[in-house]
Every structure is written in C-alpha cells, then in structure tokens.
N, C-alpha and C positions, 0 to 999 in steps of 0.2 A: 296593824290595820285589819279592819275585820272583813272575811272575803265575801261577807252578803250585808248587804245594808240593812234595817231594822225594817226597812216595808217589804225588802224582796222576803226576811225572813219569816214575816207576816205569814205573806203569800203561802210560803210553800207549806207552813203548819196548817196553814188554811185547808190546801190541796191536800196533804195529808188527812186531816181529821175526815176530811168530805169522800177520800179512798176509803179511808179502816169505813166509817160510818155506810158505804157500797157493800164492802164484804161481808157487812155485819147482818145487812137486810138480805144478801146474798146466801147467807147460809142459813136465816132463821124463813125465806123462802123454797129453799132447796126444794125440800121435798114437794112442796107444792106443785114447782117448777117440774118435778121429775113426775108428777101427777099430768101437770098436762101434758108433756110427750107423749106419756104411755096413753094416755088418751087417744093418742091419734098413730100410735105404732101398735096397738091390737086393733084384734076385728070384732070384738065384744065389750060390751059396758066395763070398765074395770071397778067390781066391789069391795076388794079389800086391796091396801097394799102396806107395804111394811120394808124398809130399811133397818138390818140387822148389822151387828158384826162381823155374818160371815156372809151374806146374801141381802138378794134385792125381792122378796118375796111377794106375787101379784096374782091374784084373783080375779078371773074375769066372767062373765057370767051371760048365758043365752037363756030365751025361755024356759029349754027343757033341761040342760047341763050347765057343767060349770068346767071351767080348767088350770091349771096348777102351772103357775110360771116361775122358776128360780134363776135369776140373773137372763130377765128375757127366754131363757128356754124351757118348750112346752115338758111338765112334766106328769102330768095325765090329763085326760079328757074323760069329767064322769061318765061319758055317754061308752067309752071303749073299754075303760084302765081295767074291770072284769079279764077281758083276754091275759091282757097284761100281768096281773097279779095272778091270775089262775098258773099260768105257765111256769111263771116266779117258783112260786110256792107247792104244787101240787105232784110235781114232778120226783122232788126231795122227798116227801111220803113214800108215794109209791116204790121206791127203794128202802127208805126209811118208816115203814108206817106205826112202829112203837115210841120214835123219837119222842122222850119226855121234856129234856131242855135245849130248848130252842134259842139261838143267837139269829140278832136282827140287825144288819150293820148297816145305819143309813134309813130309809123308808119311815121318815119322822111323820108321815101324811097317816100313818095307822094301815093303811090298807094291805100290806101282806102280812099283818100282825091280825087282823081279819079274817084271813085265808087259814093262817096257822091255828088259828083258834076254834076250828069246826074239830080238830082231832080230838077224841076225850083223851087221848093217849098224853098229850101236854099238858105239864105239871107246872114250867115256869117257862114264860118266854122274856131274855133282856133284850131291852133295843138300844142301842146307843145311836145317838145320833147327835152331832156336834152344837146343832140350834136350837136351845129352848122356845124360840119362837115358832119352830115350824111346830114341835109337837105340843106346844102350846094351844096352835091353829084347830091339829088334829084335837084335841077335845072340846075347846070352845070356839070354833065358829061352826053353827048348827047344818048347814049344806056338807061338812066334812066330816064332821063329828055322826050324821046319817050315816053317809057314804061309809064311813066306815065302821060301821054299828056301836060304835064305843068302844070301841077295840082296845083303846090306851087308861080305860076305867078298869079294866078286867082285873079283878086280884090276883091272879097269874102273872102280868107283865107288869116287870118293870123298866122305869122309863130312865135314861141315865146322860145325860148331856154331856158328849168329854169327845174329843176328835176319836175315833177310833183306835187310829195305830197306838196312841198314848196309853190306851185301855188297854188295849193290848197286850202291850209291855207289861202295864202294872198289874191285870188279871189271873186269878190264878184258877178262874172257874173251867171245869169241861164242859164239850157240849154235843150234844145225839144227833144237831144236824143246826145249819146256820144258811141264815138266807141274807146273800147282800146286794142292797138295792142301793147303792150310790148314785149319785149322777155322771152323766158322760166324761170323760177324764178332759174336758177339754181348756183346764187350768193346772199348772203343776205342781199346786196344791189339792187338787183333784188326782195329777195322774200316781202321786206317791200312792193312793190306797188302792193302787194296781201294781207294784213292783215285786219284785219276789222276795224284797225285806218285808213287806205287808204279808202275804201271803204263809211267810215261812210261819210270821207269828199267828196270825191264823188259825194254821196246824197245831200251834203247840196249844191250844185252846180247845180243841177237838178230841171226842173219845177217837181210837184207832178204828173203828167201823164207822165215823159218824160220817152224813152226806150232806153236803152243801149246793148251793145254785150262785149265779153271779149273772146278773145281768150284761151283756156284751156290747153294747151299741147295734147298728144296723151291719149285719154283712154283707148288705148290699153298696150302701154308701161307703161303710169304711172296713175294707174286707181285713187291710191289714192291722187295723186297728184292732179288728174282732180277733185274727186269729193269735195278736200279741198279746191280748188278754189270756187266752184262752195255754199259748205256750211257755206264759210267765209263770202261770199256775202249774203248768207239769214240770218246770225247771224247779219250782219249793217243792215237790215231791209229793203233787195230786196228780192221782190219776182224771181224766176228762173225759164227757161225752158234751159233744157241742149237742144243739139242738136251737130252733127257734118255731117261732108261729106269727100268723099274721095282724097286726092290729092298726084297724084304720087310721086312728090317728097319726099313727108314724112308719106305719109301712111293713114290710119285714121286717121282725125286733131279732136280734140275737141273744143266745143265754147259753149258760154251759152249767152242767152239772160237773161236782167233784168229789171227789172221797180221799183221804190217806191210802185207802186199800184200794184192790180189786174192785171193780165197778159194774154189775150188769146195767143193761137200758132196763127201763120202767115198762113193763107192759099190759098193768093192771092197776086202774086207780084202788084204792084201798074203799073197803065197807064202807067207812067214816063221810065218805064224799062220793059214793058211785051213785052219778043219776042223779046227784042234787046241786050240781055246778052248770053254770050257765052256756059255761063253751066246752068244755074238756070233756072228754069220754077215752072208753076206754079201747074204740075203735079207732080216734084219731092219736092217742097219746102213742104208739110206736112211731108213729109217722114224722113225728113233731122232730124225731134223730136223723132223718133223712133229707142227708144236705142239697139241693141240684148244684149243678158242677159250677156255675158263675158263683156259688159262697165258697169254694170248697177251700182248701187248705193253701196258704201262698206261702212264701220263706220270710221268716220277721225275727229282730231284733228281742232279743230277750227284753224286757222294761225291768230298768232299775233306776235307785236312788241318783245314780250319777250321770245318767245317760237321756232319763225322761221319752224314752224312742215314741213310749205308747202318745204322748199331745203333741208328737211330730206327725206323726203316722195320721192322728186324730184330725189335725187343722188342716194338714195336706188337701185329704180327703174330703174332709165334708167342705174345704172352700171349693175344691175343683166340683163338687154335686151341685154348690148353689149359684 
C-alpha cells in the first residue's frame, strides 16, 4: 500500500518545485539583495561592488574621496591612505635605498607599488596578490587606477594572482626589500600569512641584507595582536623595529620594519623622495620608532599554523574596542 496518496503526492512535488523555484530566484537575486544592505550599512553612496572567490569588494564614494572596503572592512580612505602608504613603504628605502627588486605581498589596490616606484633605483617590482579582481580594479576603475598613478601598467611590475604562502613555496626569485600589505588577520585564512611557517619562507625569498615593512594592525586597539605579529617575525629569524604613524581614518596604525640581518632605524629619507612626499620628512621619520608606553611591548604567543594565537588575540581585542 502506498504511504502517500496520488494527491498528497501531488502536493508535496508542488511544494517542492515552488521551494527549488525560491532558491533559484534567491540566488540569481543575491547580490542585488546584498546591494541593498550595503546601501544602508555604509555612510556613502556605494559605486562599485563586486562578489569574488575570495572577497566581498565595495566602493563607496563622497564628493571629494572614495574608500576601499574588503569583507565590510575599511581599507583606505583616498582622502588619508598617503600617510598610510608613505609609512608602508618609505621607511624600507631609507634603510634600503639601492633596493632594485622589490616584493609586494597583498596591496592588489596599486598604491604602495606607487610609493615604490618614485625610486629610480627599482629595476622590477612582483606583487602577488591572491584576487585578480582587486588588481583588476586597480587599473580599470578610473578614481583608482588615478589614485594610484598606474602603478600596475608600469613595465617594471609584475602582477601575479596566486595566494602568497603557495608562491612562496614555489618561488625561487630573491629580493632587495619586500613590503607586505595584507589585511588584518582577522580570518584564519588571513591569520596563516602571519605565522612563522609564512615568514620563515619569506626569508628564504630575501637577499641576506634585504629590508622588509609589514603592516601591524592598531597598537592601540589590539596591542597583543600587534606585538604577535611583530614577535612571530623575530621567532623566523628577523630582526625588528616596530614603529607606527598616525592616519585619520583608522587611528594609530602599526608597522614593523624587518631584515635577516642587523637592523639600524631610518634616519634619513633617501634623495629619490626628500621633500617630495606629502607627509613624511626627515625630521618626523626617527620619531615614527618611538613607541609611548600604552603600545609598548606585552608577553604574546608565538602565531603558528597550529595554534592561530594571532585571530584569537585579534577578535578578543577589537570586539572588546567596539
């Protein structure tokens, strides 16, 4: 005997096709759907957006600037991101200021490939950065592709789509000085390109003088965050100089410079950029190593593959600031 009758089983093919045919207009709406949230969760018109494989990338736009939002979080503000990238990048010079090949891990927006590319001393700059859509952005959408003077046309850089660590491994290129601009570790496929398995390789990618920068998070917000970056790196066998500078859109920013070797502070921007940078000088750049005592050094977990300390440390922190 059959245990649904010929009308109950009607029905329920009914209610089924009328479920799948919800989902179907559900997903070929999604993004729309996700178009109007973000409408009403920023504070500016949003003009570009884009759903990728690895990211939710959003453009939002005022009169005079525009800002850079990757999974919701801001990641510059034209009217600031100068501080920003100057600090990034300028620092590594003036220690390194013959650097000919240049590594760019992350920073798909072009703008410290920007900064890099005032030195005539640079020969090749790689960037790898995991989204061809972001650096895609960087050279065709024109408010970016400005901002960052076309940095990613330059016959110098090349541009390389592949997750980092994976490059990493497969690379066999050295290099005079490397600047990485990632995003805040605060996914733990984010916090691996901070553990000291990332870092070791790294180094093996680096001449033995070459000098690197890494952007830190806030040391204010997330001090332990900042300083497990910063002592992850000295556990793969870089020496460190923390340092940070102030940039209005996010507050106190943290960064650390690094080398394989011996390390002085920078106390002299190089010829190439003296006097023609919009924030940086070479009165304020010792300063920028001088920590006040609320950043200063706390006791933290090494970040490793197994452990993830650093997007514990990370989430703690920035829920307990907001």
């Amino acid at each position: 005997k059959p245990l649904l009758s010929p009308g109950s089983l009607g029905g329920l093919r009914g209610r089924a096709v009328l479920v799948l045919a919800l989902l179907l207009a559900g997903f070929i709406k999604a993004d729309r759907l996700t178009s109007l949230a973000e409408e009403n969760l920023f504070s500016h018109p949003v003009v570009y957006a884009r759903s990728t494989p690895y990211q939710r990338i959003v453009v939002t736009q005022t009169p005079a600037n525009f800002q850079l939002y990757l999974n919701g979080n801001l990641q510059f503000n034209s009217a600031d991101e100068y501080r920003y990238h100057e600090a990034l990048v300028h620092p590594v010079f003036a220690v390194a200021a013959q650097a000919a090949h240049v590594l760019v891990l992350g920073g798909g927006d072009g703008l410290a490939v920007r900064e890099i590319l005032k030195y005539p001393s640079v020969a090749r700059v790689t960037l790898i950065d995991i989204d061809p859509e972001m650096t895609s952005l960087a050279e065709k959408f024109p408010p970016l592709e400005s901002l960052n003077a076309s940095a990613l046309a330059d016959p110098r850089v090349t541009v390389i789509n592949e997750d980092a660590m994976l490059w990493l491994e497969s690379s066999r290129d050295l290099f005079d000085a490397a600047i990485i601009d990632f995003p805040d570790p605060n996914t733990y496929a984010l916090g691996k390109l901070y553990t000291t398995r990332f870092f070791r390789l790294l180094k093996s990618r680096l001449t033995e003088s070459a000098v690197c920068s890494i952007q830190c998070t806030s040391p204010v917000v997330a001090r332990s965050a900042y300083w497990c970056i910063i002592r992850t790196m000295e556990s793969a066998g870089f020496e460190t100089r923390p340092y940070c500078i102030s940039v209005p859109s996010f507050g106190l920013w943290g960064y650390a410079l690094a080398s394989p070797s011996p390390l002085n502070l920078p106390t002299q921007l190089p010829a190439a950029v003296a006097g023609k940078l919009k924030c940086l000088n070479d009165a304020m750049l010792p300063g920028l190593f001088e920590l006040s005592s609320d950043i200063g050094p706390v006791e933290v977990e090494i970040n490793r593959l197994d452990n993830q300390a650093l997007v514990r440390y990370y989430e703690a922190e920035w829920e307990r600031w907001n």
